[in-house]
C-alpha positions in Angstrom: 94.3 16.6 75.7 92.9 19.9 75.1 91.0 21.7 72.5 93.7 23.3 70.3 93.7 26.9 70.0 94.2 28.2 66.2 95.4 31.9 66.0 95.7 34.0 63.2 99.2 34.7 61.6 97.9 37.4 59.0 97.5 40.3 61.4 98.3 41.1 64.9 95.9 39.5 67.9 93.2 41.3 69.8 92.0 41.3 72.5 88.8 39.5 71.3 91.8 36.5 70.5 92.7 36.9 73.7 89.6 35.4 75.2 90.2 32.2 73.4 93.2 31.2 75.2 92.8 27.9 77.4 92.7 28.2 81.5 95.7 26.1 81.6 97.8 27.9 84.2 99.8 30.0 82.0 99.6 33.8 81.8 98.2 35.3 78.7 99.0 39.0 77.7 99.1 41.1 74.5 101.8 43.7 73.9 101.2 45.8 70.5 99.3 42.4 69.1 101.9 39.6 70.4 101.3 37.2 72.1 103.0 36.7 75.4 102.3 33.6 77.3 104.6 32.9 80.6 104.5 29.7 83.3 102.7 30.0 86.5 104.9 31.6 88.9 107.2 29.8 91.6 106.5 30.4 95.3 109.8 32.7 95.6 107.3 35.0 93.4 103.9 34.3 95.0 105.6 35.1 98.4 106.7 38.4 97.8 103.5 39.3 95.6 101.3 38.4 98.6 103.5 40.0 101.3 103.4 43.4 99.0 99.7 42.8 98.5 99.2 43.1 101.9 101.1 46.1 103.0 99.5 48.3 100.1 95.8 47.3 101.2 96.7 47.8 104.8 97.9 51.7 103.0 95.1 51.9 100.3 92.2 54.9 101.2 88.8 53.6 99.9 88.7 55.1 96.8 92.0 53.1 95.2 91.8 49.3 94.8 94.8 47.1 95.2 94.4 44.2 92.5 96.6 40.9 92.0 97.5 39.1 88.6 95.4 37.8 86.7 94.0 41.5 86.6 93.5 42.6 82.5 94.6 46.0 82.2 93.5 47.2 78.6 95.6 49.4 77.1 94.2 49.7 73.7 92.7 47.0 71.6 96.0 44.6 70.7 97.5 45.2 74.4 95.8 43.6 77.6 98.6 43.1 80.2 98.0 41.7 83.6 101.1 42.9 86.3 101.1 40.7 89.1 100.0 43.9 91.3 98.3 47.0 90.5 96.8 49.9 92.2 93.5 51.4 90.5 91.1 54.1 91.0 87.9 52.1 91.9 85.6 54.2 89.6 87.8 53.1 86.6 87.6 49.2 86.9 84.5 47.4 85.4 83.5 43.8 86.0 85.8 42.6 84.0 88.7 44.5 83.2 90.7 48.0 84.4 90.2 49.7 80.5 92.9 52.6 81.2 95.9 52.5 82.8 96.7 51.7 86.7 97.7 54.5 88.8 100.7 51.8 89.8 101.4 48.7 88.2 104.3 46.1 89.7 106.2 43.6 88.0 107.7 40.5 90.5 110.9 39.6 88.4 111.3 36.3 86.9 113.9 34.7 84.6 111.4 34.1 82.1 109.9 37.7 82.0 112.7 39.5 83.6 113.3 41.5 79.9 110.0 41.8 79.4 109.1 43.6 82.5 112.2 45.5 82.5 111.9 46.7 79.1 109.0 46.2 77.0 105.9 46.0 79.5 107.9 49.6 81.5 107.6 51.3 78.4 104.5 50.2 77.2 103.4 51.3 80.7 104.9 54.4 80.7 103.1 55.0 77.1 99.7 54.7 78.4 100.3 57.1 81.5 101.0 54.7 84.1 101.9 57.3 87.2 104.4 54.6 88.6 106.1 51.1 87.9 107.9 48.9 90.3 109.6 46.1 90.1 110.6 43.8 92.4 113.1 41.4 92.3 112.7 38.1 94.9 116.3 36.6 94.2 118.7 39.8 95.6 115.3 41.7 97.7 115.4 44.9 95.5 112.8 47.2 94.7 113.2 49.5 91.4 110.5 52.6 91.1 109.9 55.1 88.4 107.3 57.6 88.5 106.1 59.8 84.9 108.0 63.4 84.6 106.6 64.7 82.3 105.6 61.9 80.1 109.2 60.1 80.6 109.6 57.3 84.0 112.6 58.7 86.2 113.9 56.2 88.9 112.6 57.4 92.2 114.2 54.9 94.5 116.3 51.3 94.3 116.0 49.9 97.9 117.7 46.4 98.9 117.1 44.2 101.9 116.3 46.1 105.0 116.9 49.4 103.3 113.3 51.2 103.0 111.7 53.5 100.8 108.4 55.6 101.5 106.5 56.1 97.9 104.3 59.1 97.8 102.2 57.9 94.8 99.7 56.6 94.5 99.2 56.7 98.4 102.1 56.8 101.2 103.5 53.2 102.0 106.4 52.0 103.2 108.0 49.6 101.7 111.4 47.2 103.0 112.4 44.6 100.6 113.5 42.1 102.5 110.3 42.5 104.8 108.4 40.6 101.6 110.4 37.6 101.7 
């Protein structure tokens, strides 16, 4: 067994709390100081975050960096998220984390974050100035994008199976959902 993390319960984590999570396989992120913690994702998920991986760094100019989870992203002191893809300008990332937010960050559903990503991690996205958010879902092959209008995500595009959708930000790339299966 383990060394047992303690946390604090009289304030809300940091990232400095953060760092004393175990390297058990689990996902650690903080969202406004809370702790989210979710399983190691099934193939169905790895599959289609590897298959997208690919076709954005096949599309990625030199300056952008495509990055796969676990990737910090650190949004302010109490939120360090990691989406399972993101697209960065190179000059912003540092050896250890991206401190600002992605120019694209992507969210693979799961039934155990599907809320999460769909809701609280969008927003929170959306907050920092994330220029687009996709999600993808593996179990019915549909792709979801918003881009910022003005401060505010507006759907761009909901593609499903061979239906495909060029994005335009943060580089041209084609994408057809059920090509990632």
């Amino acid at each position: 067994m383990g060394a047992v993390t303690i946390l604090p319960r009289s304030r809300p984590l940091t990232e400095v709390d953060l760092e004393t999570m175990p390297d058990d396989g689990h996902r650690y992120e903080l969202l406004d100081g809370t702790l989210i913690v979710s399983p190691a994702p099934i193939v169905k998920h790895q599959r289609v975050s590897m298959e997208l991986s690919v076709l954005l760094y096949a599309a990625c100019p030199p300056d952008l960096e495509v990055l796969a989870a676990p990737t910090d992203v650190r949004l302010a002191v109490d939120t360090v998220l990691q989406p399972d893809l993101l697209v960065a300008r190179k000059v912003d990332l540092t050896e250890k984390n991206l401190p600002a937010a992605p120019l694209l960050a992507i969210e693979i559903l799961s039934p155990s974050t599907r809320l999460i990503d769909l809701n609280t991690k969008k927003a929170r996205f959306e907050l920092a100035g994330c220029a687009s958010y996709w999600t993808v879902d593996p179990d019915s092959l549909t792709l979801t994008a918003w881009e910022l209008q003005d401060g505010t995500y507006a759907e761009v595009a909901t593609v499903t199976g061979d239906e495909s959708w060029t994005a335009q930000h943060p580089f041209p790339v084609t994408v057809t959902p059920s090509q990632l299966a």
